[in-house]
KETI-663144 format. One record per residue (C-alpha): x, y, z. Coordinates in Angstrom, 1 decimal. Each point is the difference from the previous one (the first is absolute). Layout:
% KETI-663144
[atom [X Y Z]]
...
//
This chain:
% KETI-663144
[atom [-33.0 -76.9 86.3]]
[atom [1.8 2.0 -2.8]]
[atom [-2.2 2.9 -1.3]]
[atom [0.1 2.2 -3.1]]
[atom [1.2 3.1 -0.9]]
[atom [-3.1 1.3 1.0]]
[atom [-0.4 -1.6 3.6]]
[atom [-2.3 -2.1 -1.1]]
[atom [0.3 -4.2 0.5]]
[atom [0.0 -1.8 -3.0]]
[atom [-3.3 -1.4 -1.5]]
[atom [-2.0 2.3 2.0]]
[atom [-2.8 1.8 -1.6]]
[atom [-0.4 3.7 -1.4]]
[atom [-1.1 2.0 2.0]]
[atom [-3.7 1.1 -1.0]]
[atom [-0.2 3.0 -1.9]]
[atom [-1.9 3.2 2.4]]
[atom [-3.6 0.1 -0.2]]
[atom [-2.2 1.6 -2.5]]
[atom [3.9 0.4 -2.0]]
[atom [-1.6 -1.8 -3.3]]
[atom [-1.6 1.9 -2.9]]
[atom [-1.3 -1.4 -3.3]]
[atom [2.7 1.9 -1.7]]
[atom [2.5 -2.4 2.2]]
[atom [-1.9 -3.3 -0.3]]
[atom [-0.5 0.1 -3.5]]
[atom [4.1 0.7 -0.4]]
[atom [0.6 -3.2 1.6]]
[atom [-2.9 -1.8 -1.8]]
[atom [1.9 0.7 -3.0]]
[atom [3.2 -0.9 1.2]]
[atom [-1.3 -3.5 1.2]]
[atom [-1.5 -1.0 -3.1]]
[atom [3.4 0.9 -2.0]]
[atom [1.8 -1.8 2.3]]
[atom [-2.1 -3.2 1.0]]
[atom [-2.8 0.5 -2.6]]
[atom [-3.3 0.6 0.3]]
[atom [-1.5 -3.1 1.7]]
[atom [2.2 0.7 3.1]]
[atom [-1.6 3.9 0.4]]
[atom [-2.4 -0.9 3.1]]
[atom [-0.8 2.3 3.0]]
[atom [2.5 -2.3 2.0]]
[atom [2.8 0.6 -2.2]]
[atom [-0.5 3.7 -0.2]]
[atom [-0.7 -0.1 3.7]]
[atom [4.1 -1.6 0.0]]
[atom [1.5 2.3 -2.8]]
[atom [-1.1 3.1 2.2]]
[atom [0.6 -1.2 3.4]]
[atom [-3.9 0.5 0.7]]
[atom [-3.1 -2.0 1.0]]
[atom [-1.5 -1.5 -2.9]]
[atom [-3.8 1.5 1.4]]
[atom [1.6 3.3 -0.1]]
[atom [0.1 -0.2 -3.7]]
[atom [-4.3 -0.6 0.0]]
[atom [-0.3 3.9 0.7]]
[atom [1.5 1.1 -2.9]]
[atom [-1.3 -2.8 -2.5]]
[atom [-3.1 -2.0 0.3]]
[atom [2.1 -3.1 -1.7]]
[atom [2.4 -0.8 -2.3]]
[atom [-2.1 0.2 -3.1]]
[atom [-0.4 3.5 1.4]]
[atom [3.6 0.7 0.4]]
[atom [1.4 -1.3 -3.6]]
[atom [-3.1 2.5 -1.2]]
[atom [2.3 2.4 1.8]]
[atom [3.5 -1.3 -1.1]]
[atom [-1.3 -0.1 -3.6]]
[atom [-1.6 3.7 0.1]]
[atom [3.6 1.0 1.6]]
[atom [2.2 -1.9 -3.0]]
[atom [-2.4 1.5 -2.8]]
[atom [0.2 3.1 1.3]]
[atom [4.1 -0.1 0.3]]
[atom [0.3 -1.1 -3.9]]
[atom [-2.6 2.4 -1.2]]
[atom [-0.4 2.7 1.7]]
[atom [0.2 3.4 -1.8]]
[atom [1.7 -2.4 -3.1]]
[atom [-3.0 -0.4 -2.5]]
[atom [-0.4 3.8 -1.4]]
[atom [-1.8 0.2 -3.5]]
[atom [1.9 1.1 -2.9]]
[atom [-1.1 1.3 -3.4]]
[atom [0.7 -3.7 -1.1]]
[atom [-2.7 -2.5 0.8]]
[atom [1.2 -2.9 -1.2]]
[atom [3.6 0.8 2.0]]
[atom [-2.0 0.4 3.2]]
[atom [-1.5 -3.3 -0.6]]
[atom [3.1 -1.7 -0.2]]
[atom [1.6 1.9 2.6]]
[atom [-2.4 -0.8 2.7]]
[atom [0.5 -3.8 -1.2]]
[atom [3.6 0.0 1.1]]
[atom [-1.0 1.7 3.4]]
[atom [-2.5 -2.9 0.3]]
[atom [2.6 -2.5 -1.1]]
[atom [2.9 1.2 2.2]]
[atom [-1.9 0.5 2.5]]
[atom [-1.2 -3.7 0.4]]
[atom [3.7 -1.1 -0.7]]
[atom [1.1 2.3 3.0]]
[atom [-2.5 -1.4 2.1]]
[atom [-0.5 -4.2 -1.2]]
[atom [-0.8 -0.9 3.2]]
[atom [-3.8 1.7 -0.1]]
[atom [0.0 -0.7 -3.9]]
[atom [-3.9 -1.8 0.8]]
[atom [-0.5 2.4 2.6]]
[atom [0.2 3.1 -2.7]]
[atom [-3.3 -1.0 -1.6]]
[atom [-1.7 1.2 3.1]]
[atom [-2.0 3.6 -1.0]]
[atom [1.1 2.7 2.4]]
[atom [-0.3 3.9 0.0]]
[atom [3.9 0.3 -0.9]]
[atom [-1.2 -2.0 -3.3]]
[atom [-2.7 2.4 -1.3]]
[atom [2.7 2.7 -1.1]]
[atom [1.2 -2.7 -2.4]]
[atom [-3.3 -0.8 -1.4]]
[atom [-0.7 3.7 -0.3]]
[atom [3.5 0.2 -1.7]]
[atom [-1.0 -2.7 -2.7]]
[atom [-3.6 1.7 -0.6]]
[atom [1.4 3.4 -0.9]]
[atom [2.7 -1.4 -2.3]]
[atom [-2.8 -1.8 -1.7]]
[atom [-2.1 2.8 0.2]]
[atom [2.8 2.4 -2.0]]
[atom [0.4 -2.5 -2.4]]
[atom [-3.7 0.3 -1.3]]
[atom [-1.8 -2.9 1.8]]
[atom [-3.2 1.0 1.4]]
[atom [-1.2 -1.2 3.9]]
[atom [-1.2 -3.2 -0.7]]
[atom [3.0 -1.0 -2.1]]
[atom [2.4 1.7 2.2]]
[atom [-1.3 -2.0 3.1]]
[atom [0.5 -2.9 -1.2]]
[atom [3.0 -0.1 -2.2]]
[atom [1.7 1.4 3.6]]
[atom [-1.4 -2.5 2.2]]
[atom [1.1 -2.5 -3.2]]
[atom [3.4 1.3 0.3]]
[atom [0.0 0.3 3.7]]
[atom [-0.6 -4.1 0.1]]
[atom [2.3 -1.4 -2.4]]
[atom [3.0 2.4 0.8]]
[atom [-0.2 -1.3 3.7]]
[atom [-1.2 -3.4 -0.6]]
[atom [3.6 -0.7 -2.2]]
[atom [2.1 1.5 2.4]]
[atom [-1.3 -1.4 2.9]]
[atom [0.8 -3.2 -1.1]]
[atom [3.6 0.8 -1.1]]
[atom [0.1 1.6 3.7]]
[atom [-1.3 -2.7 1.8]]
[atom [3.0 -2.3 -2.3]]
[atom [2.1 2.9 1.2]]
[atom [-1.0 -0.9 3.7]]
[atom [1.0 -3.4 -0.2]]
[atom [3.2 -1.5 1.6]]
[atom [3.7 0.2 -2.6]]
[atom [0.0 -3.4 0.7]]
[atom [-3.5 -0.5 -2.0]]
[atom [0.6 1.8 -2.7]]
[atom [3.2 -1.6 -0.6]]
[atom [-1.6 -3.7 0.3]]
[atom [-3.4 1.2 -2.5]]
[atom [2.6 1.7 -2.4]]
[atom [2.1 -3.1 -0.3]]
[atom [-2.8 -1.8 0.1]]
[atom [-1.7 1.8 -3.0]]
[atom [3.7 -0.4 -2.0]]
[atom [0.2 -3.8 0.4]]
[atom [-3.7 -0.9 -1.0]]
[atom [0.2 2.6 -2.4]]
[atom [2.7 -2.3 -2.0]]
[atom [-2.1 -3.1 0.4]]
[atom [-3.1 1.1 -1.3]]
[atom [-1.7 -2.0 -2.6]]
[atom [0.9 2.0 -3.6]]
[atom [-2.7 -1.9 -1.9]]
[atom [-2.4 0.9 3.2]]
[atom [0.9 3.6 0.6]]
[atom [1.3 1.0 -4.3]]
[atom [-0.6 3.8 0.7]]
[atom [2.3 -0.1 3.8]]
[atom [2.3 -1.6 -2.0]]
[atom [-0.5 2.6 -2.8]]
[atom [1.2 3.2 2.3]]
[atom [2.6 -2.5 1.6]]
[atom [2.0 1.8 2.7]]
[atom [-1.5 3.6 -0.9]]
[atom [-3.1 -0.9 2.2]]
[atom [0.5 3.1 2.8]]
[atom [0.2 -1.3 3.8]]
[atom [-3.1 1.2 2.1]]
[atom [2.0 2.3 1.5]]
[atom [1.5 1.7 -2.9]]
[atom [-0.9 3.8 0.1]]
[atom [-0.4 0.1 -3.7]]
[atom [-3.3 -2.3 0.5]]
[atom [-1.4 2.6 2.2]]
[atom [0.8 3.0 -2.7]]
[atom [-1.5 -1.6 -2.5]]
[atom [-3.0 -0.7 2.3]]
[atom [-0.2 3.9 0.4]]
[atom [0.9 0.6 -3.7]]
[atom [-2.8 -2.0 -1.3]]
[atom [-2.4 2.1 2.6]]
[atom [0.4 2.9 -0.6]]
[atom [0.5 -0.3 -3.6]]
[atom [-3.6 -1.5 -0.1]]
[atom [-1.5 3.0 2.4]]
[atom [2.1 2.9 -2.2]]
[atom [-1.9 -2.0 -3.4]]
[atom [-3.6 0.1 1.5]]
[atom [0.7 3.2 0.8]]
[atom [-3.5 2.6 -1.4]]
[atom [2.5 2.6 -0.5]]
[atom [2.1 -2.8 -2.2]]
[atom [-2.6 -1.0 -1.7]]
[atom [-1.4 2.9 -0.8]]
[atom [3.4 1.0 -1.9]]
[atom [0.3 -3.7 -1.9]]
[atom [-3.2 1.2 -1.5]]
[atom [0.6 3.3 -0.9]]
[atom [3.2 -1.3 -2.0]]
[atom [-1.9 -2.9 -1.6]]
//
């Protein structure tokens, strides 16, 4: 029988990897590398156990179970996109909207864990920190600042995880619910739908960045009026 390069037959298995060879460092790696390859519903202990030539019960004494590891994958992608990036400025407002790309890119980079990212870990409190002291420079006092950043915090990564998870799906979907949205778009009802018919063809896609800048825009814009330290100065000049 012919055999490879390698001396091995054809079809037969890896060999197993050497024992006590696996760290959480390496499993995680090629957690990530699954679920951008096969997506996230084919990341099971088996499949891991494949992708590194192991035993799938080798990978129960790093991680208790998978909802443990993708706390770990998660911590590791966070702490790739933000680590050592969010550094306060003398300009609060800036900061604000700064972090707000990090947040968006970062679930962009990453669409595959898009519903994964809303899980709380220790990599996330630096973030929340970040948002309280830009608040905190701007004039807002605790109870204000708390929750105009956990305000923030929800609707920033509630709209882009949903243009990530859109990002996540197949070409071929997006090409068929594009298409889709052109052709009933023409055959709408203009007596049923007068203001559609109004903006005509200047109604954005759901992907269309500007949607999400003018998302942010009308944020911040809100935050930077409520502003104390705002306020204080429409006052004075009134």
């Amino acid at each position: 029988m012919a055999t490879n390069q390698a001396g091995k037959k054809p079809g037969s298995p890896r060999p197993r990897r050497p024992r006590d060879s696996l760290s959480r460092e390496i499993i995680v790696e090629a957690a990530e590398k699954i679920v951008e390859r096969d997506g996230l519903d084919r990341l099971t202990f088996q499949s891991l156990g494949d992708e590194l030539s192991a035993h799938p019960t080798s990978i129960y004494r790093h991680f208790r179970d998978k909802d443990d590891l993708l706390l770990e994958v998660i911590d590791t992608l966070r702490a790739r996109s933000y680590s050592g990036a969010m550094i306060p400025t003398d300009d609060w407002m800036a900061d604000l909207r700064a972090q707000a790309h990090l947040i968006h890119d970062h679930y962009l980079r990453y669409p595959q864990f898009a519903l994964q990212m809303a899980l709380r870990r220790p990599t996330d409190f630096h973030s929340m920190d970040f948002s309280i002291g830009a608040l905190r420079r701007g004039g807002y006092g605790p109870e204000e600042a708390a929750l105009y950043a956990r305000a923030m915090g929800q609707l920033v990564r509630s709209a882009t995880s949903i243009e990530a998870a859109l990002a996540a799906l197949p070409d071929e979907i997006h090409e068929a619910d594009e298409l889709t949205w052109e052709l009933d778009y023409r055959r709408l009802d203009l007596e049923e739908y007068p203001n559609i018919a109004w903006v005509d063809s200047r109604l954005p896609g759901i992907r269309d960045p500007r949607a999400w800048e003018t998302a942010l825009d009308l944020l911040l814009e809100s935050i930077e009026r409520r502003a104390p330290g705002r306020a204080a100065d429409a006052s004075a000049d009134e």
